[in-house]
PDB file of N, H, CA, C and O in Angstrom:
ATOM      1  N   UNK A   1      92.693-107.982 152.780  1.00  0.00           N
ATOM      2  CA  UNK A   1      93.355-108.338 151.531  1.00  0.00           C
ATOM      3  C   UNK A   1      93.652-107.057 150.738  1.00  0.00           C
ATOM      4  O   UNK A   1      92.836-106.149 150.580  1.00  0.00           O
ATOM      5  N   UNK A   2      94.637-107.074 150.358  1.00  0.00           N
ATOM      6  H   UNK A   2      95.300-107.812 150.486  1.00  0.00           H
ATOM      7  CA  UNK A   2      95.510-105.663 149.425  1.00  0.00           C
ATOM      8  C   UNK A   2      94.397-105.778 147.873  1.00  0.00           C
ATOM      9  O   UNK A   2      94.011-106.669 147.115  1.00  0.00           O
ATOM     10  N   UNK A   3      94.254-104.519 148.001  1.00  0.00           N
ATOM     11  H   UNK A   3      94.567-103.796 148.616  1.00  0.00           H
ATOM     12  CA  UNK A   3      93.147-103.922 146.360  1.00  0.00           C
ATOM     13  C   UNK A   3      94.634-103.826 145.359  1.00  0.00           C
ATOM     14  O   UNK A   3      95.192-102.780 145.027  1.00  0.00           O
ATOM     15  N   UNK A   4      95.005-105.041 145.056  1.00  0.00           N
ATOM     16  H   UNK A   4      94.551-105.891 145.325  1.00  0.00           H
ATOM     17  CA  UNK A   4      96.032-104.526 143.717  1.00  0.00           C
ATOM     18  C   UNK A   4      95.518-103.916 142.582  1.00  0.00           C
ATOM     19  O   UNK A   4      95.906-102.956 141.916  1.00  0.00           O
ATOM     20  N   UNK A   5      94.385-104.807 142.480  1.00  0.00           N
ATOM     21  H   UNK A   5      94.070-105.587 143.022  1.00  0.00           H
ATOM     22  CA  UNK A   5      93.483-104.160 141.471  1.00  0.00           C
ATOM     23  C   UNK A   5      93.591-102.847 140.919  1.00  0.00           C
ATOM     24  O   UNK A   5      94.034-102.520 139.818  1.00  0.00           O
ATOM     25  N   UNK A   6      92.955-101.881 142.169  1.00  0.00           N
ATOM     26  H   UNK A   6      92.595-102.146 143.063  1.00  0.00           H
ATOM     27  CA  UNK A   6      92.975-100.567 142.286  1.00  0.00           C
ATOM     28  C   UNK A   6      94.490 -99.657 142.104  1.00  0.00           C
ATOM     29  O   UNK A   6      94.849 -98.728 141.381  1.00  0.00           O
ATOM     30  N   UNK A   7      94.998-100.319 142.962  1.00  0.00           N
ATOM     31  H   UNK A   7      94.706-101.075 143.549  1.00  0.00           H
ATOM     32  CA  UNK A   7      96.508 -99.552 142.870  1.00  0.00           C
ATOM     33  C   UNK A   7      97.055 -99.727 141.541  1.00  0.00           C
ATOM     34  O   UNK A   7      97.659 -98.780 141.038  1.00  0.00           O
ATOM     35  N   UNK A   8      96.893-101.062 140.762  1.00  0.00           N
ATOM     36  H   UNK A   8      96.403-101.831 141.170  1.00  0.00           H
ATOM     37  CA  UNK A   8      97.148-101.093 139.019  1.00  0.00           C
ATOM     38  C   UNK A   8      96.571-100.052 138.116  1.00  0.00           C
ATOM     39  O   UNK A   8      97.138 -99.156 137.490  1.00  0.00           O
ATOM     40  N   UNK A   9      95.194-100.412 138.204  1.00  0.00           N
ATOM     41  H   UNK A   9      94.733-101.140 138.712  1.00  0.00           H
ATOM     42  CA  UNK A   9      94.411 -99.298 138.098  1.00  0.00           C
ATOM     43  C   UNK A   9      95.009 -98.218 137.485  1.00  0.00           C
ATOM     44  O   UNK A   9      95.423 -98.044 136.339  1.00  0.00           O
ATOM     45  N   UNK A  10      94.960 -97.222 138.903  1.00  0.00           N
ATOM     46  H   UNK A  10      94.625 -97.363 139.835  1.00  0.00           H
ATOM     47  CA  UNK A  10      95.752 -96.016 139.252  1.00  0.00           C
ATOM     48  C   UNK A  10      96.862 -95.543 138.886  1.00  0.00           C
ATOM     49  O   UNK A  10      97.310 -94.409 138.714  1.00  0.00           O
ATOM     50  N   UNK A  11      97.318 -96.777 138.772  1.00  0.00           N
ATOM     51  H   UNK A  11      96.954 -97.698 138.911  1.00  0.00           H
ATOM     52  CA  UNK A  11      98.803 -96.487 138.474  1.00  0.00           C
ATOM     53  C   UNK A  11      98.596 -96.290 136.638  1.00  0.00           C
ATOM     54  O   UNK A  11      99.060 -95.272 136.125  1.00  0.00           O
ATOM     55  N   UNK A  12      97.901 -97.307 135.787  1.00  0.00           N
ATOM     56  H   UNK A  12      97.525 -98.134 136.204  1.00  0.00           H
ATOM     57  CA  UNK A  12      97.748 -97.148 134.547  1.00  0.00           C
ATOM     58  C   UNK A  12      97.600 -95.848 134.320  1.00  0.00           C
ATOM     59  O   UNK A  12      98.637 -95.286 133.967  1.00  0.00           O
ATOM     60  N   UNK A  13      96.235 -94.901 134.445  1.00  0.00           N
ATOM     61  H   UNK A  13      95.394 -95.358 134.732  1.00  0.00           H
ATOM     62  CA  UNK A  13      95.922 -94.074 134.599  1.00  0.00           C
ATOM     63  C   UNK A  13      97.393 -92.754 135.091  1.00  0.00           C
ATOM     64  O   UNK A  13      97.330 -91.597 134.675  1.00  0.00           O
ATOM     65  N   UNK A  14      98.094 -93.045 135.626  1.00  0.00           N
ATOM     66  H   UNK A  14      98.144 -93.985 135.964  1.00  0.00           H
ATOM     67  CA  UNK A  14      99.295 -92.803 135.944  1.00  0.00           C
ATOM     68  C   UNK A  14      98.813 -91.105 136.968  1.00  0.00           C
ATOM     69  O   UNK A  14      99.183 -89.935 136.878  1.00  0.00           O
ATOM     70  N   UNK A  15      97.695 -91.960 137.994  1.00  0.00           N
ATOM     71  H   UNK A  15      97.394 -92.911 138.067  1.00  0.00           H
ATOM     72  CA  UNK A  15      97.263 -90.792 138.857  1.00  0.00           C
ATOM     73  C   UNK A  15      98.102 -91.221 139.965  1.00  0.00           C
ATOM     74  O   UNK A  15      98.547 -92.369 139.973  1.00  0.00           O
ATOM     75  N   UNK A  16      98.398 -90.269 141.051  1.00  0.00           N
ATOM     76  H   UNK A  16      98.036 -89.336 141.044  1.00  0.00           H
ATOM     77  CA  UNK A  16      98.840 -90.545 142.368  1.00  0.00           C
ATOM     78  C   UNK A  16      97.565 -90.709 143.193  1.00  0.00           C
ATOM     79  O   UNK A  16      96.480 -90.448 142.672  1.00  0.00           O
ATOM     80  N   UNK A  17      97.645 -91.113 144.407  1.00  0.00           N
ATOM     81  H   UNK A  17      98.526 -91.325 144.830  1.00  0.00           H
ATOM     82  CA  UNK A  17      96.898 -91.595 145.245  1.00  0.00           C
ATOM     83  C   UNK A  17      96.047 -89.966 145.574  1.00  0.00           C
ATOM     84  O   UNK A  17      94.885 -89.830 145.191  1.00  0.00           O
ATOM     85  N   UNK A  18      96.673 -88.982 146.201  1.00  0.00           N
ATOM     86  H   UNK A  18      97.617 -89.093 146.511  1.00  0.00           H
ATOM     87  CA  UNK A  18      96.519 -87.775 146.193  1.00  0.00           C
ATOM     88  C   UNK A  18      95.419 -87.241 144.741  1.00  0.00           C
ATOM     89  O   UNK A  18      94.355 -86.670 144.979  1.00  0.00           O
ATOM     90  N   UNK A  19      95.731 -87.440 143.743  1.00  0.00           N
ATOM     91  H   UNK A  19      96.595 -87.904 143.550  1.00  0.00           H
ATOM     92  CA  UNK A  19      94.856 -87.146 142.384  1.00  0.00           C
ATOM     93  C   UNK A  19      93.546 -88.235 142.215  1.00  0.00           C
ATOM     94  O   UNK A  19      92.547 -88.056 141.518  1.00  0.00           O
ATOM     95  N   UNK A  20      93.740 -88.960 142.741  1.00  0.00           N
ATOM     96  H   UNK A  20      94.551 -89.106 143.307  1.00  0.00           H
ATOM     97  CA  UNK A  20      92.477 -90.093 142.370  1.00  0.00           C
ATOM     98  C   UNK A  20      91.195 -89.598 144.146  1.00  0.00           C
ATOM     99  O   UNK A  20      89.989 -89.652 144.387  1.00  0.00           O
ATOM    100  N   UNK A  21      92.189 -89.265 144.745  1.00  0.00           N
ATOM    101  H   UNK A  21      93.168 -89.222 144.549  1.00  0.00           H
ATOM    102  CA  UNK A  21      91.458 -89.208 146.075  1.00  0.00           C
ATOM    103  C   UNK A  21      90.704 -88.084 145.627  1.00  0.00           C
ATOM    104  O   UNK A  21      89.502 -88.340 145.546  1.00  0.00           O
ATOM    105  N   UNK A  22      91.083 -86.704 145.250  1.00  0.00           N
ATOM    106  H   UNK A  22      92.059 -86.496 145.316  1.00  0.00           H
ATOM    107  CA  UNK A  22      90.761 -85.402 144.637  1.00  0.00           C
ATOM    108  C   UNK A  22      89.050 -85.739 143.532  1.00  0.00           C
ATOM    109  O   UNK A  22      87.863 -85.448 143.679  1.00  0.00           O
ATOM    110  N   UNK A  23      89.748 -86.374 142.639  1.00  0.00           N
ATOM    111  H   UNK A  23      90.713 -86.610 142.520  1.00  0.00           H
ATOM    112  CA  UNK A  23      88.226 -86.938 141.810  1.00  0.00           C
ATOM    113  C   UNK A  23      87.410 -87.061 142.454  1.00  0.00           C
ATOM    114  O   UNK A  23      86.483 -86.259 142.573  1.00  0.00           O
ATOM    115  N   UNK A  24      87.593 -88.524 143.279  1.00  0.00           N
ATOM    116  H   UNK A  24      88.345 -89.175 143.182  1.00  0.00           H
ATOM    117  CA  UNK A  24      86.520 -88.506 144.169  1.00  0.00           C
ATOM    118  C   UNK A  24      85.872 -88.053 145.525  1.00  0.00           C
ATOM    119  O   UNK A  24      84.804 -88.189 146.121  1.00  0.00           O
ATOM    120  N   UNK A  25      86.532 -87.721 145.616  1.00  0.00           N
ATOM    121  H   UNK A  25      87.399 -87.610 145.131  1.00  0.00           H
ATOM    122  CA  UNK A  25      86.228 -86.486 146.746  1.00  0.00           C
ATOM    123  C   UNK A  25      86.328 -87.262 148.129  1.00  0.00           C
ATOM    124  O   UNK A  25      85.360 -87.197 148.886  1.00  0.00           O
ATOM    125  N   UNK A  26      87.659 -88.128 148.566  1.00  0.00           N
ATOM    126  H   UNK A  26      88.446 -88.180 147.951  1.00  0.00           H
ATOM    127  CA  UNK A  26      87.910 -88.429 149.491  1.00  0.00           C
ATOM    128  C   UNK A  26      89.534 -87.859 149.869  1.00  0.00           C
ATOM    129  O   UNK A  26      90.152 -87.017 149.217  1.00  0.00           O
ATOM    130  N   UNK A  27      89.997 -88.546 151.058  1.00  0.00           N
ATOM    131  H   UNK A  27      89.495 -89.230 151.587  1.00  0.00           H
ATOM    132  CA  UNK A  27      91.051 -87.802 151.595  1.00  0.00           C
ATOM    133  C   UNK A  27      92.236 -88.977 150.880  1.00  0.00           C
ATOM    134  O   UNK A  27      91.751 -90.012 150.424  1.00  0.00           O
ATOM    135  N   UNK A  28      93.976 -88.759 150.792  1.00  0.00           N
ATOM    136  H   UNK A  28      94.370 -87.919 151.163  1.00  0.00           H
ATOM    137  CA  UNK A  28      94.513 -89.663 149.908  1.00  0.00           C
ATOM    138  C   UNK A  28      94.631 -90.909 150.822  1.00  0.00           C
ATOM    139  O   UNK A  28      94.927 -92.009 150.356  1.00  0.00           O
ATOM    140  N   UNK A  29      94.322 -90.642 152.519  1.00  0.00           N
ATOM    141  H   UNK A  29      94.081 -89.748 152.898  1.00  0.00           H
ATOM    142  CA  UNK A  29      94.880 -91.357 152.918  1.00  0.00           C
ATOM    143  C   UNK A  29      93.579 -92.853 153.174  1.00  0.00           C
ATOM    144  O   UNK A  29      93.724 -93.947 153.720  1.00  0.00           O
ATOM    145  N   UNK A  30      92.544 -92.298 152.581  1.00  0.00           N
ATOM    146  H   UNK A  30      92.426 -91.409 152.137  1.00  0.00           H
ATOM    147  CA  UNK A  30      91.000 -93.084 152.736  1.00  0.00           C
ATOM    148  C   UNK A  30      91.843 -94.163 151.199  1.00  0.00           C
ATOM    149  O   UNK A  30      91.910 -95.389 151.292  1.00  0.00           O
ATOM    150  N   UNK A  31      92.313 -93.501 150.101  1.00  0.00           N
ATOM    151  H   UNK A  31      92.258 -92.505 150.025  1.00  0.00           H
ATOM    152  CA  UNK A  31      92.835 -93.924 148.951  1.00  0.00           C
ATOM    153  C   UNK A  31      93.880 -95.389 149.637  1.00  0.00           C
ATOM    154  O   UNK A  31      93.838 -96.593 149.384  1.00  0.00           O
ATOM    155  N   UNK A  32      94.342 -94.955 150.132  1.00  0.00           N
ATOM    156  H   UNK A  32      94.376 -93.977 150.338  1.00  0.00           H
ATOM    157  CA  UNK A  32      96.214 -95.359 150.639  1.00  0.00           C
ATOM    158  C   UNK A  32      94.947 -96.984 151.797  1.00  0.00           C
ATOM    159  O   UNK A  32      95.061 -98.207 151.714  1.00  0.00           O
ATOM    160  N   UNK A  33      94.454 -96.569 152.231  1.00  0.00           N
ATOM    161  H   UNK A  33      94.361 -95.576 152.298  1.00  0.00           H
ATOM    162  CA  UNK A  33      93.620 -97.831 153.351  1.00  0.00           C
ATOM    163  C   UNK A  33      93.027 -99.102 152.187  1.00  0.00           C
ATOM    164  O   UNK A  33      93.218-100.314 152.089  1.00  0.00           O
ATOM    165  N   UNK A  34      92.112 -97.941 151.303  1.00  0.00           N
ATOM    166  H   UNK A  34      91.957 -96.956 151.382  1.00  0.00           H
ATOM    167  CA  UNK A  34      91.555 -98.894 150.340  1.00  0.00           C
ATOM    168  C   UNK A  34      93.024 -99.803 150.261  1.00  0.00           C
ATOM    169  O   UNK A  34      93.588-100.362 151.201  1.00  0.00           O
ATOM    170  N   UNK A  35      93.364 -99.766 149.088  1.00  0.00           N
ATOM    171  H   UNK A  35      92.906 -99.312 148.324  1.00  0.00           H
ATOM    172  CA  UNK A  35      94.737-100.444 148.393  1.00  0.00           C
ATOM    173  C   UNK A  35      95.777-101.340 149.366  1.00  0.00           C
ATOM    174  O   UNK A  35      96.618-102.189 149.072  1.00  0.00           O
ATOM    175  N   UNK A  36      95.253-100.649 150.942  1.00  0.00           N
ATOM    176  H   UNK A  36      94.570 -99.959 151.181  1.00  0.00           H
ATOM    177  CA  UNK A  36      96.159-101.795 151.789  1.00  0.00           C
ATOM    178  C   UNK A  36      95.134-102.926 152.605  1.00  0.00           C
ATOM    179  O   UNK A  36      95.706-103.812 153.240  1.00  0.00           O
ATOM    180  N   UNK A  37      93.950-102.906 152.595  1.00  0.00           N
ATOM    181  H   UNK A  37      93.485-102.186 152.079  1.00  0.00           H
ATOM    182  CA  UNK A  37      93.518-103.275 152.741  1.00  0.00           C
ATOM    183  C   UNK A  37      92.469-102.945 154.178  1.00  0.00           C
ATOM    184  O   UNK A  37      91.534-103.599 154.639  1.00  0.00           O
ATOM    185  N   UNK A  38      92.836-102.178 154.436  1.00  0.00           N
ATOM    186  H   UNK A  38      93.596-101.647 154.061  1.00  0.00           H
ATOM    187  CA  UNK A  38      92.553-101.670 155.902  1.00  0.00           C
ATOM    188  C   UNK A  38      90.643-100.802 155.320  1.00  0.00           C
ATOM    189  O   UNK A  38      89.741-100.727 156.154  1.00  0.00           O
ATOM    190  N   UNK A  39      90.548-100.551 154.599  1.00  0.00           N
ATOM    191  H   UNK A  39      91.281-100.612 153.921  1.00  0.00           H
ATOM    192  CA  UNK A  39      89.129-100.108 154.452  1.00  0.00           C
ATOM    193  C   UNK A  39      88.417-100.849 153.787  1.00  0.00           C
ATOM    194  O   UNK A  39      88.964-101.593 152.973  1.00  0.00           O
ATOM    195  N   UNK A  40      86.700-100.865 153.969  1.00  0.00           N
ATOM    196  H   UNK A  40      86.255-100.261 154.630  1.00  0.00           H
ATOM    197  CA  UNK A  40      86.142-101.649 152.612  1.00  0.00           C
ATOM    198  C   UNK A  40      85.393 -99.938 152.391  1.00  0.00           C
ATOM    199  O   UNK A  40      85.006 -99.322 153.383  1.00  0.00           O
ATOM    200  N   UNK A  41      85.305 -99.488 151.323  1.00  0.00           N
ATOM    201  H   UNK A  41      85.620 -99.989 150.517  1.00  0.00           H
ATOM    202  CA  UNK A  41      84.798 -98.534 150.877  1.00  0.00           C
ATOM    203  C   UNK A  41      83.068 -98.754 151.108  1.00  0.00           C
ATOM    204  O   UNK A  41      82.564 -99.769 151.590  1.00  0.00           O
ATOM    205  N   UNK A  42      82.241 -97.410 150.586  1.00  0.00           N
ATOM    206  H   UNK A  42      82.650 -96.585 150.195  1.00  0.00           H
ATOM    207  CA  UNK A  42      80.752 -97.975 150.161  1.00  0.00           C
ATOM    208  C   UNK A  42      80.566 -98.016 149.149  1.00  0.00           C
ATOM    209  O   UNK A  42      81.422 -97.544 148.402  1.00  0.00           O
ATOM    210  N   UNK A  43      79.478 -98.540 148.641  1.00  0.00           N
ATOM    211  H   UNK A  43      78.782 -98.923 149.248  1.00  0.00           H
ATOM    212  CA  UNK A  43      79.310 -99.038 147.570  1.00  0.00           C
ATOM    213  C   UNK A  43      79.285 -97.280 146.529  1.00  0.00           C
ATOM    214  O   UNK A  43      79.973 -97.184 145.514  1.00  0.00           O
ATOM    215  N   UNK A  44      78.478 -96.191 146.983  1.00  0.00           N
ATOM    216  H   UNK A  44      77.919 -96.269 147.808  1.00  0.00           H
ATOM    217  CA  UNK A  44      78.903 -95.175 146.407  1.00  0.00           C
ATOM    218  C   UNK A  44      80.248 -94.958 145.709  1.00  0.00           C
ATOM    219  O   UNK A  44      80.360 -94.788 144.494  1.00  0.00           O
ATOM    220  N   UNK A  45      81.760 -94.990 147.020  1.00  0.00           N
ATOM    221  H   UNK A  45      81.670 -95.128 148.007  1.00  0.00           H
ATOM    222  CA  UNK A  45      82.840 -94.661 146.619  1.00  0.00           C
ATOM    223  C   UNK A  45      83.443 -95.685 145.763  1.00  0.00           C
ATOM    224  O   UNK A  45      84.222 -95.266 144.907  1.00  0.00           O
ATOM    225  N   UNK A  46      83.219 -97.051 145.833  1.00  0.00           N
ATOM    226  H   UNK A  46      82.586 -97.391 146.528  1.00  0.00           H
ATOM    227  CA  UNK A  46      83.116 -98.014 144.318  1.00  0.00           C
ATOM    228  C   UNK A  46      82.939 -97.507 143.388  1.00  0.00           C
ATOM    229  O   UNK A  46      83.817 -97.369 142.535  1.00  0.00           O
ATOM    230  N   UNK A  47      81.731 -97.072 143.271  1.00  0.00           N
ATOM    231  H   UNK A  47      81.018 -97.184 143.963  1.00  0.00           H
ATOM    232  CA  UNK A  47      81.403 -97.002 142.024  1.00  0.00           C
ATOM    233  C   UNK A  47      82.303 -95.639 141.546  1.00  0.00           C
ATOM    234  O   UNK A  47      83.226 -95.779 140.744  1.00  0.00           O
ATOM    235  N   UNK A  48      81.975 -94.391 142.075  1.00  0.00           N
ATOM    236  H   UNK A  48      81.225 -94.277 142.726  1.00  0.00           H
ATOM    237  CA  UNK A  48      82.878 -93.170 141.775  1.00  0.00           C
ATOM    238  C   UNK A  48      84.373 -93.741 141.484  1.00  0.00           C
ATOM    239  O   UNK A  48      84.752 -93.147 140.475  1.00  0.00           O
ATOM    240  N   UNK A  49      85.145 -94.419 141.819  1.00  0.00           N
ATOM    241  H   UNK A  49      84.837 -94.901 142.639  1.00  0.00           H
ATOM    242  CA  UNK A  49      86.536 -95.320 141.829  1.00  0.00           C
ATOM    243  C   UNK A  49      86.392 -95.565 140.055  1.00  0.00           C
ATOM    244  O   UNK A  49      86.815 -94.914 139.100  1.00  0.00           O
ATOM    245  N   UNK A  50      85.552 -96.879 140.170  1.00  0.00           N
ATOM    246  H   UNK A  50      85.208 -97.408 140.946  1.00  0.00           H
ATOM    247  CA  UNK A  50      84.906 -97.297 138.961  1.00  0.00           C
ATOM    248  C   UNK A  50      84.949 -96.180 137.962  1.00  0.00           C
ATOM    249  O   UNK A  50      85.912 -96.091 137.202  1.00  0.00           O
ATOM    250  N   UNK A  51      84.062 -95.413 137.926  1.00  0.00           N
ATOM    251  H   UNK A  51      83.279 -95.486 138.544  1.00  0.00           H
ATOM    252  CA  UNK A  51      84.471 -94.503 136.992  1.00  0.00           C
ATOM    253  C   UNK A  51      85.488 -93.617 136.845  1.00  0.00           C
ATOM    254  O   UNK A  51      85.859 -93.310 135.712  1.00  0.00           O
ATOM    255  N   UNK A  52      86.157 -93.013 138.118  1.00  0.00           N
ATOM    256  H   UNK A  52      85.855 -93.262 139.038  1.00  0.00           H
ATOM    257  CA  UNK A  52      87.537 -92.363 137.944  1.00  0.00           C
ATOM    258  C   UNK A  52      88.514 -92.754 136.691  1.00  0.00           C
ATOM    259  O   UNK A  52      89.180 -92.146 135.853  1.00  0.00           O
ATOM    260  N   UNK A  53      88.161 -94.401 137.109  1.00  0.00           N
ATOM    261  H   UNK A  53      87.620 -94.895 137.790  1.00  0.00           H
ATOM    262  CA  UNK A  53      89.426 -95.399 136.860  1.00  0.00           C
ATOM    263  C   UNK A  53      88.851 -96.235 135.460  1.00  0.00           C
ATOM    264  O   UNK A  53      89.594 -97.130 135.060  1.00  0.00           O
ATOM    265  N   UNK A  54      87.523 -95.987 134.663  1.00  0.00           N
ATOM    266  H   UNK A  54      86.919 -95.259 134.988  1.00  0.00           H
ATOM    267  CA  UNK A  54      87.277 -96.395 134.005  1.00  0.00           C
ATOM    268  C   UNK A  54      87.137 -98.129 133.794  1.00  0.00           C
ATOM    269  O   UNK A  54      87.422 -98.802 132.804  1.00  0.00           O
ATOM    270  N   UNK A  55      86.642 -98.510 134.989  1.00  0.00           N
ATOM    271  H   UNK A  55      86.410 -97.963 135.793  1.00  0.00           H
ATOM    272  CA  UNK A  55      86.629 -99.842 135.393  1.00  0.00           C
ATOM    273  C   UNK A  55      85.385-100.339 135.648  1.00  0.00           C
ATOM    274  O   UNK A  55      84.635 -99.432 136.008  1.00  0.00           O
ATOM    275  N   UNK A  56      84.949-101.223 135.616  1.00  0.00           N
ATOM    276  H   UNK A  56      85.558-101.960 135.323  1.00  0.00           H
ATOM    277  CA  UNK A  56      83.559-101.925 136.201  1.00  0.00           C
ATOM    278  C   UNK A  56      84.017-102.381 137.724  1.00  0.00           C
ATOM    279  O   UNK A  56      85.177-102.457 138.128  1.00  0.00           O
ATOM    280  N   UNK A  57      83.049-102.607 138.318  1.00  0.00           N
ATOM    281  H   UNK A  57      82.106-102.545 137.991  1.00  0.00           H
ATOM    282  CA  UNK A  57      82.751-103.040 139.924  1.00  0.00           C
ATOM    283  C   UNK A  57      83.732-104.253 140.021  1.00  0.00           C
ATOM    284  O   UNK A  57      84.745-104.401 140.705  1.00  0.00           O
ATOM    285  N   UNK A  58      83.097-105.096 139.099  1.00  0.00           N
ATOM    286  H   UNK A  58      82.274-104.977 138.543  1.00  0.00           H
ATOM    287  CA  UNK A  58      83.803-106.659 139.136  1.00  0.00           C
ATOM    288  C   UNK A  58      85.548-106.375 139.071  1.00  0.00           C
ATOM    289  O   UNK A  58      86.385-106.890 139.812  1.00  0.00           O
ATOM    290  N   UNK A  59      85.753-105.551 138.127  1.00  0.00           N
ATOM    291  H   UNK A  59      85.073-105.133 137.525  1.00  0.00           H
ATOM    292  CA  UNK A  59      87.264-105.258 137.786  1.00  0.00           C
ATOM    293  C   UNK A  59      87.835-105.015 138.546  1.00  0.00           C
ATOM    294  O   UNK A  59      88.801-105.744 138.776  1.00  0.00           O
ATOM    295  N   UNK A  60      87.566-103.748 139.466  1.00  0.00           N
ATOM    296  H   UNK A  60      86.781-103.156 139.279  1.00  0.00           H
ATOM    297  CA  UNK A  60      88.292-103.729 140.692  1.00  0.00           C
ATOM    298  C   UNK A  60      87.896-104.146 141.990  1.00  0.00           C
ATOM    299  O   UNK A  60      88.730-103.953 142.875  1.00  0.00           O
ATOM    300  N   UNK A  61      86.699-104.732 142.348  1.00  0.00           N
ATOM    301  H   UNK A  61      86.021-104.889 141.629  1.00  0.00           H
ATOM    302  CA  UNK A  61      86.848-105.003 143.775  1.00  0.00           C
ATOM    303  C   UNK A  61      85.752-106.730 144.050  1.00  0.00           C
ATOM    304  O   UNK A  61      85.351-107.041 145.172  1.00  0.00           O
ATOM    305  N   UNK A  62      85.485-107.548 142.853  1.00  0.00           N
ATOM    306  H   UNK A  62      85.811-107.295 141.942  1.00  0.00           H
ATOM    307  CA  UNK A  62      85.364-108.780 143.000  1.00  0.00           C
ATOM    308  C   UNK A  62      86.376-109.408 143.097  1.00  0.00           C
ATOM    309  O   UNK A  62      87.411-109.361 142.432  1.00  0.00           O
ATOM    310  N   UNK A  63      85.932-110.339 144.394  1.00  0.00           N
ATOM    311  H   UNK A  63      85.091-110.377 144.935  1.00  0.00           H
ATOM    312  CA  UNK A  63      87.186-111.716 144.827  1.00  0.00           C
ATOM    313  C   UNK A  63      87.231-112.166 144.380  1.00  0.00           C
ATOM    314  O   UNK A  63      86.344-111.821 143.599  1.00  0.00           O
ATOM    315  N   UNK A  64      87.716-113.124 143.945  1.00  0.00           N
ATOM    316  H   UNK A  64      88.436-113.404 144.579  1.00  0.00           H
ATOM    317  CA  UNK A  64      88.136-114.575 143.231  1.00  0.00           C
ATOM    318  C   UNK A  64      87.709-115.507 144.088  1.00  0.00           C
ATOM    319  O   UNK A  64      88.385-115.508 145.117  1.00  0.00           O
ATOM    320  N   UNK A  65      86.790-116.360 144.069  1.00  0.00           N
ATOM    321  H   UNK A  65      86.241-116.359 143.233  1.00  0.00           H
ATOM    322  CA  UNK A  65      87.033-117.938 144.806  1.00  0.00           C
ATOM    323  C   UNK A  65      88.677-118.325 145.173  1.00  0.00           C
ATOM    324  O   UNK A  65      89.320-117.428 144.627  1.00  0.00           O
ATOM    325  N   UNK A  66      89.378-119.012 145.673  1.00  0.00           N
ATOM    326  H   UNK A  66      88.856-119.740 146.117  1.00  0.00           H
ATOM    327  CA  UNK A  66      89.763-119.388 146.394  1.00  0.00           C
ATOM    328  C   UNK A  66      89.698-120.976 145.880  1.00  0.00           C
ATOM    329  O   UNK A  66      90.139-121.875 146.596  1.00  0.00           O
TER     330      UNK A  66
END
């Protein structure tokens, strides 16, 4: 499932994928997987996200029921 969340996020913040990856000290393209869905991060790089992005856990990466 696609992290819109995150990519909103990011985008508010008006970082590129490349600049948010940099903060946290991953590569852009670990960034670019999150947001398509292709990675689940660890709970570490959550949280670092989380704060990059000035967000709580729930904000960006709790599901919704269904």
């Amino acid at each position: 499932m696609k992290n819109l969340r995150l990519k909103s996020a990011r985008a508010a913040k008006d970082l590129s994928q490349q600049q948010l990856a940099d903060l946290v000290g991953v590569s852009r393209q670990t960034i670019n997987a999150i947001e398509l869905g292709n990675y689940n991060p660890t709970i570490k790089l959550c949280i670092a996200l989380c704060k990059a992005l000035d967000k709580t856990l729930d904000e960006l990466f709790w599901e919704e029921e269904q």
